[in-house]
C-alpha positions as CSV (number, residue, x, y, z in Angstrom):
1,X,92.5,78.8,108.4
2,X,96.2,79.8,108.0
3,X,98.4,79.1,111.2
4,X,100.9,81.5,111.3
5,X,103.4,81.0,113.9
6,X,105.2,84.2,115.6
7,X,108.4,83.7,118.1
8,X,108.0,86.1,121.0
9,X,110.6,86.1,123.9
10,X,109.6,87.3,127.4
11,X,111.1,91.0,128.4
12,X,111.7,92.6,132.1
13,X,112.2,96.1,130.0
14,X,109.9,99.1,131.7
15,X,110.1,102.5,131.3
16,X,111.1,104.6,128.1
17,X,114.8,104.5,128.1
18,X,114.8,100.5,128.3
19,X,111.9,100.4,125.8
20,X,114.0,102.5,123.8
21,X,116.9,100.1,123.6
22,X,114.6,96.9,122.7
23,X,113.4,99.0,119.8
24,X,117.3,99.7,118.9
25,X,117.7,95.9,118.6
26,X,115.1,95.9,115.9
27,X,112.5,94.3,118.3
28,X,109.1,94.9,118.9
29,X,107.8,95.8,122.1
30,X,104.5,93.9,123.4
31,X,102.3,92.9,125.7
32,X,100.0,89.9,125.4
33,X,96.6,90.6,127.5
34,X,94.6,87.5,128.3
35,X,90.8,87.3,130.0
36,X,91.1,86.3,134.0
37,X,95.3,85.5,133.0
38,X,98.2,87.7,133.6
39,X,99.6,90.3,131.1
40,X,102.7,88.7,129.7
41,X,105.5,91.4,128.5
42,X,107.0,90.3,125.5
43,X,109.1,91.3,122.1
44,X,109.0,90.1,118.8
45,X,111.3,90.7,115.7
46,X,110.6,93.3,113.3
47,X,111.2,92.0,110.5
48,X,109.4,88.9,110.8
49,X,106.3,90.9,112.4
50,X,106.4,93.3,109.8
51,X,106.4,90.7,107.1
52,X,102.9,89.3,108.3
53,X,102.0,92.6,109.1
54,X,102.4,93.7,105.3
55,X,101.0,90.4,104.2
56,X,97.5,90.1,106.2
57,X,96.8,93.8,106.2
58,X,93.7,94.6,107.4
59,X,92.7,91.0,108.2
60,X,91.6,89.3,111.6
61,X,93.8,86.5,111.9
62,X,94.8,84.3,114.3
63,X,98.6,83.9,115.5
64,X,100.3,81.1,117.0
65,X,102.5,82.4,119.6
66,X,105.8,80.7,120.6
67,X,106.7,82.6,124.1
68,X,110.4,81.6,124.9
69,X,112.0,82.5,128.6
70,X,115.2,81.6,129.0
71,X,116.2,77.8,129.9
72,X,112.0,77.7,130.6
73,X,109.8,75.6,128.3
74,X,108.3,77.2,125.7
75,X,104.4,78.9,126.1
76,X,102.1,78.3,123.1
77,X,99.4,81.3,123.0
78,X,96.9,81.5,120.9
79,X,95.8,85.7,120.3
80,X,94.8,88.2,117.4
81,X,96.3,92.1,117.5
82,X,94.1,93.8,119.5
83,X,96.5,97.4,118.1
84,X,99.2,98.3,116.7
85,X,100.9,101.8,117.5
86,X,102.5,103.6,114.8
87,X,104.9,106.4,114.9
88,X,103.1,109.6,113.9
89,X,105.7,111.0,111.5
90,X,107.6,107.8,110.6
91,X,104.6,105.6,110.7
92,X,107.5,102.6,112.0
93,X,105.4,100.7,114.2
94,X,106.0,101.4,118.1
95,X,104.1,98.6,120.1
96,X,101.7,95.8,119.7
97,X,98.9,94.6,121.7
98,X,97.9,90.8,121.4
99,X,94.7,89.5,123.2
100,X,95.0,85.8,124.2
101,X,92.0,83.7,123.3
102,X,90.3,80.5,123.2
103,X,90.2,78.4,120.0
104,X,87.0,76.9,121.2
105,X,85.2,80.2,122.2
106,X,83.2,82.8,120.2
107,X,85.0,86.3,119.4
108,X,83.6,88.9,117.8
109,X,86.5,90.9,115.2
110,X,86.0,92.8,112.2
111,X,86.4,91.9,108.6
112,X,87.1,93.8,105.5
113,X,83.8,93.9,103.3
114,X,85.2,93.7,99.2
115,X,83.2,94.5,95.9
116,X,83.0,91.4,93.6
117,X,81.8,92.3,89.3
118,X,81.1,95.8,87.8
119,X,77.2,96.5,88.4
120,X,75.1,97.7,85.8
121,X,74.3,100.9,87.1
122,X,78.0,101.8,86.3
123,X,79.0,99.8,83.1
124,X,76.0,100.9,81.5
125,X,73.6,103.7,82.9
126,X,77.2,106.1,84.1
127,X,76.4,105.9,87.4
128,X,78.5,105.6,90.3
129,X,79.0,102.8,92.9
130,X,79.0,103.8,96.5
131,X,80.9,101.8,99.2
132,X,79.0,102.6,102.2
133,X,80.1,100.0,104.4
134,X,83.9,98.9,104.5
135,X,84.5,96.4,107.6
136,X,81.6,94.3,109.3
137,X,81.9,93.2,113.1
138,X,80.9,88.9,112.6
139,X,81.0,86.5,115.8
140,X,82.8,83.1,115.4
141,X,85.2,80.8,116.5
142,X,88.8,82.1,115.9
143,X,89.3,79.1,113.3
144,X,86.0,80.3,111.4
145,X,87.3,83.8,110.6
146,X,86.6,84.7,106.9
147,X,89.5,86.7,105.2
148,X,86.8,88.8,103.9
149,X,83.2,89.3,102.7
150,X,82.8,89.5,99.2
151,X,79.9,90.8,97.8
152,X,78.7,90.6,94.2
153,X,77.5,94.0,92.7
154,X,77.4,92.9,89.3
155,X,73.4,93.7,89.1
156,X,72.7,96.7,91.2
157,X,71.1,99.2,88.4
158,X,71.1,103.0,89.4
159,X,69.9,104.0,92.9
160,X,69.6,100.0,93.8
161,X,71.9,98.8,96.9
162,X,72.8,95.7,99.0
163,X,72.1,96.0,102.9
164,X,73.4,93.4,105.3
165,X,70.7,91.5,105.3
166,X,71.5,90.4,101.5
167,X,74.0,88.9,103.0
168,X,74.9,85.1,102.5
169,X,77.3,84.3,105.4
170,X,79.7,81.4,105.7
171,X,78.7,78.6,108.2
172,X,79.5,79.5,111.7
173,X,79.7,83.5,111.3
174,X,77.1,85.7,111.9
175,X,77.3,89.6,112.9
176,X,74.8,91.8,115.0
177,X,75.1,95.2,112.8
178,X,71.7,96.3,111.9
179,X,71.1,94.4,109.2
180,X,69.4,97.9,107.7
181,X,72.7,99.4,107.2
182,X,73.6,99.7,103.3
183,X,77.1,97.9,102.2
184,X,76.9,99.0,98.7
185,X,74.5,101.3,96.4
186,X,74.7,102.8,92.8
187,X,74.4,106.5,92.9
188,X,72.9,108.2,89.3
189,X,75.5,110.2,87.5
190,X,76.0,113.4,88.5
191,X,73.9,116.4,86.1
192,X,76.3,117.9,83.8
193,X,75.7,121.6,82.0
194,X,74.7,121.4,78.7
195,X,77.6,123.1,76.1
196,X,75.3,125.9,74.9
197,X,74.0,126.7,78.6
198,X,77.3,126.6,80.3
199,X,78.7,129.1,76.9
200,X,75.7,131.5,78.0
201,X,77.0,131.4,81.5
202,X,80.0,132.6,80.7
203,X,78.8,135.0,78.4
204,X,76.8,136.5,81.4
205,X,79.6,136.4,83.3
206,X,81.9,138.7,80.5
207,X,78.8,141.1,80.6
208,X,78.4,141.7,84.0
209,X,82.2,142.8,84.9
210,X,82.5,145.3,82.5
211,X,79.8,146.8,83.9
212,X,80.7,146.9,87.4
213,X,84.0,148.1,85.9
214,X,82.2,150.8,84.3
215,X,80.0,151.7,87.3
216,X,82.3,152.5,89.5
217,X,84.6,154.3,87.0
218,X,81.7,156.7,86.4
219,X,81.7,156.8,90.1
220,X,84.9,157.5,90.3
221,X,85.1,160.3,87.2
222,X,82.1,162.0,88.7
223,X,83.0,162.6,91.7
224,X,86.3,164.1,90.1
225,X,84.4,166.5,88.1
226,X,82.6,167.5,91.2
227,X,86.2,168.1,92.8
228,X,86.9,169.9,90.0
229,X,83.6,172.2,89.8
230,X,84.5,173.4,93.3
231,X,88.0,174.2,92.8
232,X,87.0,176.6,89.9
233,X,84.1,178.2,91.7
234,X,86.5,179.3,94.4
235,X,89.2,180.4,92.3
236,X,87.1,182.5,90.3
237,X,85.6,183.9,93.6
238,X,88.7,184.6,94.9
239,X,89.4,186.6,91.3
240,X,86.3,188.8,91.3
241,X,87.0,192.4,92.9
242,X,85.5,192.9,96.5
243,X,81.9,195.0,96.7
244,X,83.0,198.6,96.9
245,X,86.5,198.7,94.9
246,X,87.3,199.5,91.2
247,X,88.1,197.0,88.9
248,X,91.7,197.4,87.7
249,X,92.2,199.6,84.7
250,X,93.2,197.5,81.5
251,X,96.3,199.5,79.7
């Protein structure tokens, strides 16, 4: 495996308006947690942090680092990023956590899980590959990490798919995920309308609004001739000569 080295010096800064310098001096705040050890308070540049950050994204790897304290000798830790805090708006990266750990010890991390081929399914049937599974939690010694798990999907046909235990792990890692739990599978393609079906759909469609249309305007027009209807019959009540009195005389 890769040994990348990473200079950290030690820092007495607490509290937000000292944290908020060290970040002013393009630093890195940190903390570097170890099992039954003290939590060392640390900073590390942010360029050269950002660099390997950028380059191993999304990898478990192990850094070598080089804790300086003043006129002290230096303190070579071994640790992987436990997190990494991002601004929410800037997404500039805030804080680190490292956890300390033995080279000779067993850790468990999690590692990216990466297609390998075009399947069969896809290149030739139209169907469409599904990945289910994208990180997979292995157990090893730090030195043993894999950079990933590629998988080969060059022969899943449509509705075939690769569980973990298809698997083929390197030497020294194994994982405890139910080995049930599908990584990859090819779904079919998805039913399409046929030309003249989806033309009589919208056809169906054109019919029926006009006919709402028309519904309610006869709806609308009929209850205006009934408004109408009514309006006469009164006036011509009104006209017509009360019981008892003559009818005026024409000239």
């Amino acid at each position: 495996m890769e040994q990348i080295k990473l200079d950290a010096l030690m820092r007495e800064e607490i509290g937000s308006r000292k944290i908020g310098r060290v970040r002013r001096e393009d630093f890195i705040p940190a903390v570097v947690y170890g099992e039954n050890q003290k939590n060392t308070l640390v900073k590390v540049d942010r360029k050269v942090f950002e660099r390997i950050e950028r380059a191993h994204h999304g990898e478990s790897i192990v850094l070598y680092l080089n804790v300086l304290e003043a006129d002290k000798k230096p303190q070579d830790y071994a640790a992987i990023i436990k997190e990494i805090q991002h601004d929410p708006v800037t997404d500039r990266i805030l804080h680190v956590d490292f956890n300390r750990i033995s080279l000779t010890k067993e850790i468990e991390v999690k590692v990216p899980i990466v297609s390998k081929g075009e399947a069969i399914g896809v290149k030739q049937e139209g169907g469409v590959l599904d990945h289910v599974l994208w990180e997979l939690e292995v157990i090893c010694l730090p030195t043993k990490i894999p950079v990933h798990i590629e998988v080969d999907v060059s022969q899943l046909k449509t509705n075939d798919s690769i569980h973990i235990k298809d698997l083929v792990l390197p030497e020294g890692v194994k994982t405890k995920q139910n080995p049930d739990s599908i990584l990859f599978a090819v779904k079919p393609p998805m039913k399409q309308i046929e030309p003249e079906a989806a033309a009589a759909v919208e056809e169906g469609a054109a019919k029926a609004e006009p006919e709402v249309i028309k519904e309610k305007k006869d709806k609308v027009e009929g209850k205006e001739v009934a408004a109408k209807d009514a309006k006469d019959a009164k006036e011509t009540k009104d006209k017509k000569p009360a019981e008892g009195q003559a009818a005026p005389k024409g000239k």
